[in-house]
C-alpha positions in Angstrom: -13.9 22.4 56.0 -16.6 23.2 53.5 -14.5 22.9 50.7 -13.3 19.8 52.4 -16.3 18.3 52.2 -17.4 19.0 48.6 -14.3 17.5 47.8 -15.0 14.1 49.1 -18.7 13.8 47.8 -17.4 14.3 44.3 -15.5 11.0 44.7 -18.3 8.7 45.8 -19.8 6.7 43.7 -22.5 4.0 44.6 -22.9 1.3 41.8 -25.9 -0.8 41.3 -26.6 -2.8 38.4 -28.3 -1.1 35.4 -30.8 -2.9 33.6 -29.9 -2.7 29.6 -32.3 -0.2 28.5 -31.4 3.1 27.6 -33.2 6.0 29.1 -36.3 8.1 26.7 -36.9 11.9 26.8 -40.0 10.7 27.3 -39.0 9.7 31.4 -36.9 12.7 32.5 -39.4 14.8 33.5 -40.2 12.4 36.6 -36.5 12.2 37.9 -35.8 15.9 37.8 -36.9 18.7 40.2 -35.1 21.7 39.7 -32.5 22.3 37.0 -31.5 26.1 37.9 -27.5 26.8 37.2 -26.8 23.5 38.9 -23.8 22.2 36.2 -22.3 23.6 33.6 -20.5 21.6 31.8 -20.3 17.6 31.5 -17.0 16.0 29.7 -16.0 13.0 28.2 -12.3 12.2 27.1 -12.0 15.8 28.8 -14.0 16.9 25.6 -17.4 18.9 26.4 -20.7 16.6 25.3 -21.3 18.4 21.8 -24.7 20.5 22.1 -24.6 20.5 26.2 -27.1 22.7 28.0 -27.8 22.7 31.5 -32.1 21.9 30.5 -31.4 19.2 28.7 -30.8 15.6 30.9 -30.3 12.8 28.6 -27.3 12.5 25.8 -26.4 9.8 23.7 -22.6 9.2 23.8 -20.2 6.8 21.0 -17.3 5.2 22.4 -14.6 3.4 20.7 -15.9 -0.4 20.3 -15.0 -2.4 23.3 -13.9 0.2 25.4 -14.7 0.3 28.9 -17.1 3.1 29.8 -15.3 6.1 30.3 -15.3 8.6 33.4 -17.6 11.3 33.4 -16.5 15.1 34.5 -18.9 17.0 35.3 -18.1 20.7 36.2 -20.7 22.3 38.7 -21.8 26.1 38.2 -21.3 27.5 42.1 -18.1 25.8 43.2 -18.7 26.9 47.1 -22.4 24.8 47.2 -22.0 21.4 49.2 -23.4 19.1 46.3 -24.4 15.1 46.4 -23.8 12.7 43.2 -25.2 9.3 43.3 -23.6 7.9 40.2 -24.7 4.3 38.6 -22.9 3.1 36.0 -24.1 1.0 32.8 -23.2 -2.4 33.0 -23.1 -3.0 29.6 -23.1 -1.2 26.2 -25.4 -0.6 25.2 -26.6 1.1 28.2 -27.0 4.3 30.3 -25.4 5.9 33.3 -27.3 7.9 35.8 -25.7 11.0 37.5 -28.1 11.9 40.3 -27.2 15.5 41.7 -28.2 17.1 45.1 -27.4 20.3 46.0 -28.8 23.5 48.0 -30.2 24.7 44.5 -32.3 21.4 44.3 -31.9 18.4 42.6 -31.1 16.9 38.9 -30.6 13.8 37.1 -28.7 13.4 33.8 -28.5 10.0 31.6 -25.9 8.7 29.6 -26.8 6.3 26.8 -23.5 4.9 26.1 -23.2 3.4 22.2 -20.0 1.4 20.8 -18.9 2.7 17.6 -19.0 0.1 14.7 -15.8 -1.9 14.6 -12.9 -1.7 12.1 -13.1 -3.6 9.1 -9.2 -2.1 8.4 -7.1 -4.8 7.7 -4.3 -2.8 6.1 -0.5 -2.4 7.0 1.1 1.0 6.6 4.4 -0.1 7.0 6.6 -2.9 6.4 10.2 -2.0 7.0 13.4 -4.9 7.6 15.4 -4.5 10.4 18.3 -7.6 9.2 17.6 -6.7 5.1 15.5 -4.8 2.7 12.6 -5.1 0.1 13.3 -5.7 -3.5 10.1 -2.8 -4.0 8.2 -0.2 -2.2 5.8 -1.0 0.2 2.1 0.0 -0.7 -0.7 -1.3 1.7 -2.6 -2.8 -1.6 0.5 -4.9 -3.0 0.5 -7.9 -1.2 3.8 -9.7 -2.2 6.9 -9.0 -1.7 11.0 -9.8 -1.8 13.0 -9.1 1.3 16.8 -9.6 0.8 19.1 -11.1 3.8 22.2 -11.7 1.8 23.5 -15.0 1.1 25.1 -17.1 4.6 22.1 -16.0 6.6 21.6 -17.7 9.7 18.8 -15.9 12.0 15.2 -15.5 11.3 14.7 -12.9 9.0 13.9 -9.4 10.7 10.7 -7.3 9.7 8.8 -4.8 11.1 4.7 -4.7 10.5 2.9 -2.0 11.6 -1.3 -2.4 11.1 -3.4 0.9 9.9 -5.4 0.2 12.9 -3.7 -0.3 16.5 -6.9 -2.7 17.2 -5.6 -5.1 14.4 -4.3 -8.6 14.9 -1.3 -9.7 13.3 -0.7 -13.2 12.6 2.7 -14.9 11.4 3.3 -18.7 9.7 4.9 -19.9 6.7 8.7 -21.2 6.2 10.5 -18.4 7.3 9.2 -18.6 10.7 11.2 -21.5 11.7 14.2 -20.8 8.9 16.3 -18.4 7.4 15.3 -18.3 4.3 11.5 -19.1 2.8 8.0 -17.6 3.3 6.8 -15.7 5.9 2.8 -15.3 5.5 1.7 -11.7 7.6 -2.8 -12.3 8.3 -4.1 -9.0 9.5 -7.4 -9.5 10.9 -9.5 -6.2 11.5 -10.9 -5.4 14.5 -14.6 -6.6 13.4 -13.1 -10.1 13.6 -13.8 -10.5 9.6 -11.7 -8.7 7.4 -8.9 -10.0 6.8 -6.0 -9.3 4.6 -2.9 -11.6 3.6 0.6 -10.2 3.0 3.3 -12.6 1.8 7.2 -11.9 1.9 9.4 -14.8 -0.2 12.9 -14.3 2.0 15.8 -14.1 0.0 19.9 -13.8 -1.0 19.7 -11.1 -2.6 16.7 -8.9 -4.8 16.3 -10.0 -8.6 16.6 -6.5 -11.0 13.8 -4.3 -11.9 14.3 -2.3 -15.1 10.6 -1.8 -15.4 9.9 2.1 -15.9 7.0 4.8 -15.4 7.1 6.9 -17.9 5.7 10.4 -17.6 4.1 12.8 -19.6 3.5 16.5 -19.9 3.5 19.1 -21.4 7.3 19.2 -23.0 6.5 15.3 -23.7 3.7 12.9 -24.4 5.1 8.8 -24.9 3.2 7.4 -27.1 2.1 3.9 -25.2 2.1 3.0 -21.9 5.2 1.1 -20.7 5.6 -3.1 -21.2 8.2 -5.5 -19.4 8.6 -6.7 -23.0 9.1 -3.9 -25.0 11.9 -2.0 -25.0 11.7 0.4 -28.0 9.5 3.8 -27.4 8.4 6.9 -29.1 7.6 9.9 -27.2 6.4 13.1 -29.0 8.2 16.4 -28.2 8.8 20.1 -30.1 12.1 20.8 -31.6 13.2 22.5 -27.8 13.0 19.2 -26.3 17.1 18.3 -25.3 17.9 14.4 -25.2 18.6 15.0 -21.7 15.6 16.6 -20.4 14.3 12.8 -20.9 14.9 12.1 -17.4 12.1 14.3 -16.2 9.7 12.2 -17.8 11.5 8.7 -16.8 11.7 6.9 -13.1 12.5 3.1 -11.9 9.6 1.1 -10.6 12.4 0.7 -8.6 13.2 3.7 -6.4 16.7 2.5 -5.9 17.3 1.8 -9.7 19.9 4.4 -11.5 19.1 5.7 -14.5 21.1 7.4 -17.1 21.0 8.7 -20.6 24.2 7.5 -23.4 24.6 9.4 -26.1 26.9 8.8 -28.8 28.1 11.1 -31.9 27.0 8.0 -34.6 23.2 8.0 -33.1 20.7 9.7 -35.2 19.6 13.1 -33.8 16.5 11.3 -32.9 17.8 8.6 -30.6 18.2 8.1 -26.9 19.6 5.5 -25.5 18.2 5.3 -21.8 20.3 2.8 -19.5 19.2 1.6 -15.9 21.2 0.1 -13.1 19.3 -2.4 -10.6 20.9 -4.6 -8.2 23.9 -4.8 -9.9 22.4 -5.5 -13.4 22.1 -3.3 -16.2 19.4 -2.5 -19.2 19.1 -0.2 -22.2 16.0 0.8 -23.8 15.8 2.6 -27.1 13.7 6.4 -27.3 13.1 7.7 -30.2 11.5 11.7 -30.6 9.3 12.2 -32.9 6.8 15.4 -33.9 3.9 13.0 -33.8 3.2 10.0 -32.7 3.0 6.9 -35.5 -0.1 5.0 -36.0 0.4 2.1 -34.8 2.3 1.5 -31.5 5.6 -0.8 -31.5 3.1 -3.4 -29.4 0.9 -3.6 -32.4 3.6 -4.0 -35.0 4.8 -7.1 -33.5 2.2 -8.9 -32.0 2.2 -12.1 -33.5 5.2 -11.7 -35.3 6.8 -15.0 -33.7 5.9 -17.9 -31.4 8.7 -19.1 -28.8 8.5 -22.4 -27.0 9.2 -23.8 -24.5 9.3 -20.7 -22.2 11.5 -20.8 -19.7 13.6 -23.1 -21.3 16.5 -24.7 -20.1 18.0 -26.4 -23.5 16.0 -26.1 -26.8 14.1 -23.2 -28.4 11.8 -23.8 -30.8 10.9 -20.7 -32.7 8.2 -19.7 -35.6 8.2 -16.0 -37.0 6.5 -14.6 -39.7 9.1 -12.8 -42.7 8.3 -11.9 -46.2 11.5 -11.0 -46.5 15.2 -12.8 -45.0 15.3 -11.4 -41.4 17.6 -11.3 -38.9 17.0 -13.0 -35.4 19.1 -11.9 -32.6 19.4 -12.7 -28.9 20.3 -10.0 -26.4 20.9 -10.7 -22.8 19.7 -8.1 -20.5 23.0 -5.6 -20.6 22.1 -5.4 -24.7 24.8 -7.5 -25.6 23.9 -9.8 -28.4 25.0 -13.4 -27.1 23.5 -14.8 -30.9 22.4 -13.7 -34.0 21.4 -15.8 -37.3 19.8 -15.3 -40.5 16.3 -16.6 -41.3 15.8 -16.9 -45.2 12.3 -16.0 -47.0 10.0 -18.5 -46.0 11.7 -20.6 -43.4 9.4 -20.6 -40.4 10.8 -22.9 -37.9 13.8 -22.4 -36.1 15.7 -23.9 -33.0 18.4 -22.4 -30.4 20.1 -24.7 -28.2 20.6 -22.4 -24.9 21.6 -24.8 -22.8 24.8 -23.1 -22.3 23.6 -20.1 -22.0 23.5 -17.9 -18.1 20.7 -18.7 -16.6 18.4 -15.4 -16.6 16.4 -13.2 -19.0 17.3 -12.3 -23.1 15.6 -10.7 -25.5 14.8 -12.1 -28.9 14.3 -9.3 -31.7 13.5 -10.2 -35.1 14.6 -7.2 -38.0 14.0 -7.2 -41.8 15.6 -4.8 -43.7 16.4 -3.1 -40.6 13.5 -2.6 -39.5 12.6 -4.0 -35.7 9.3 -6.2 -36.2 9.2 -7.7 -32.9 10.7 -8.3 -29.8 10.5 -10.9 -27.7 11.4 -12.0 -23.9 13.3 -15.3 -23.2 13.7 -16.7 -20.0 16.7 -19.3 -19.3 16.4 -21.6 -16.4 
């Protein structure tokens, strides 16, 4: 029965409202008569309150922001004593709880100052995964746009899944492809502070355009001589006389994870040429490696900057095009498999050219420029 008894005055709590001020060490010493062996522990979250000792009565306590105030466990020394709490919760936060304890040992009071932790300011997704397509590119919380593919015919409301950094987040959805298949669906994540926000836009479509853009990677067996460029397509990279064409592929990968990428080799290239193909969507594209003891001067970049002017760009009909030749060059057009779709000659001295591509597929080409064989610029076309 005794047992019985402690048992139920753990459970009662009276509740009275707590004015919001938080109790000083300064008033302790008033409330408390005894403080021999009475409790032993005290627990929040079922964690212990960091630095707890039975002497000292007043703790300062962060709890997630917003949270309601959390329930208190406090574990008694002698288990068999019949022992009172008269417990008075905070009202607010800030604010502090009051556990007053009775027992045959005499009488203690411990306070609670209960302090939100600042709020979020993470607006970030982690994830972004389709359920009724895919992206056109990886997912990384700081890229905010992407391409989802549905395939062509698609009648629902596009199916993705957005999952915030922080559970506390708010997600909000508009654009197009909220109320159609096809369009722009705009993801808002707004932080838990209420401030931060960040904006995520996905353009919903057939199908995802190619990629052939590449990372290149150095080390030790080889250093490439300039970073990589969407426009260029012509590299050196600087190896010892171990380096194998094939051991290429350890220093190449797709900005596209999904890309395939392969190396062509033919008897008729020079021993210093690779020819490196990639597979995206569907489409494919060569670029042109060249291994070399050291690397030249002056990066391919540099040796045809300025070496022609194209206009309009996109163009759906006529080209107009200006280069710069001391010598007669050859201008050819490439579409994006390598397969030259033109080629003309430009004599000494003419500067001004113009391509009718209005029959040409609509999509990307490559404009290259040579004189007397050597490659003095390449340039990218796009054909609306």
């Amino acid at each position: 029965m005794k047992h019985l008894y402690l048992l139920i005055v753990l459970f009662c709590t009276s509740y009275s409202i707590q004015a919001n001020t938080n109790i000083s060490i300064f008033e302790q010493q008033e409330y408390q008569t005894s403080s021999d062996s009475i409790v032993c522990d005290i627990s929040v979250y079922g964690v212990s309150i960091p630095g707890f000792t039975p002497l000292d009565t007043i703790y300062d306590v962060t709890i997630p922001y917003n949270s309601p105030i959390p329930v208190v466990e406090i574990m008694f020394c002698d288990t068999n004593d019949i022992i009172i709490v008269d417990i008075v919760d905070a009202t607010v936060v800030p604010g502090t709880s009051t556990y007053s304890i009775n027992s045959s040992q005499g009488n203690i009071t411990y306070y609670i100052n209960w302090i939100y932790e600042l709020p979020s300011s993470d607006a970030d997704l982690i994830s972004l995964t389709g359920i009724t397509g895919y992206l056109c590119q990886p997912f990384h919380p700081d890229s905010l746009n992407y391409q989802f593919a549905v395939g062509a015919g698609f009648m629902s409301l596009a199916g993705l899944s957005a999952e915030p950094s922080d559970s506390l987040a708010m997600l909000t959805l508009t654009g197009s492809a909220t109320v159609s298949p096809y369009g722009t669906l705009v993801i808002m994540v707004t932080a838990q502070d209420e401030i931060t926000t960040k904006v995520y836009t996905v353009e919903i479509v057939e199908s995802c355009p190619p990629n052939f853009d590449l990372i290149l990677l150095s080390d030790s067996n080889a250093i490439w001589c300039e970073e990589f460029s969407s426009d260029q397509y012509i590299y050196y990279v600087q190896v010892d006389s171990s380096f194998t064409k094939f051991q290429i592929l350890e220093n190449i990968s797709g900005v596209d994870t999904s890309a395939e990428i392969a190396v062509y080799i033919s008897p008729e290239d020079p021993e210093d040429y690779i020819q490196i193909g990639i597979e995206s969507f569907g489409s494919m594209f060569y670029y042109e490696v060249y291994l070399v003891d050291s690397c030249p001067p002056l990066s391919i970049g540099e040796l045809i900057e300025n070496s022609i002017i194209l206009y309009p760009n996109p163009s759906s009909d006529i080209v107009n095009i200006h280069v710069e030749n001391d010598d007669q060059a050859t201008l050819t057009i490439l579409d994006v498999s390598g397969r030259s779709v033109k080629e003309l000659i430009i004599e000494k001295g003419e500067e001004a050219v113009q391509i009718d591509v209005s029959k040409f597929p609509k999509g990307m080409y490559f404009i290259q420029l040579y004189e007397n064989g050597k490659l003095l610029m390449n340039e990218k076309l796009m054909v609306e």
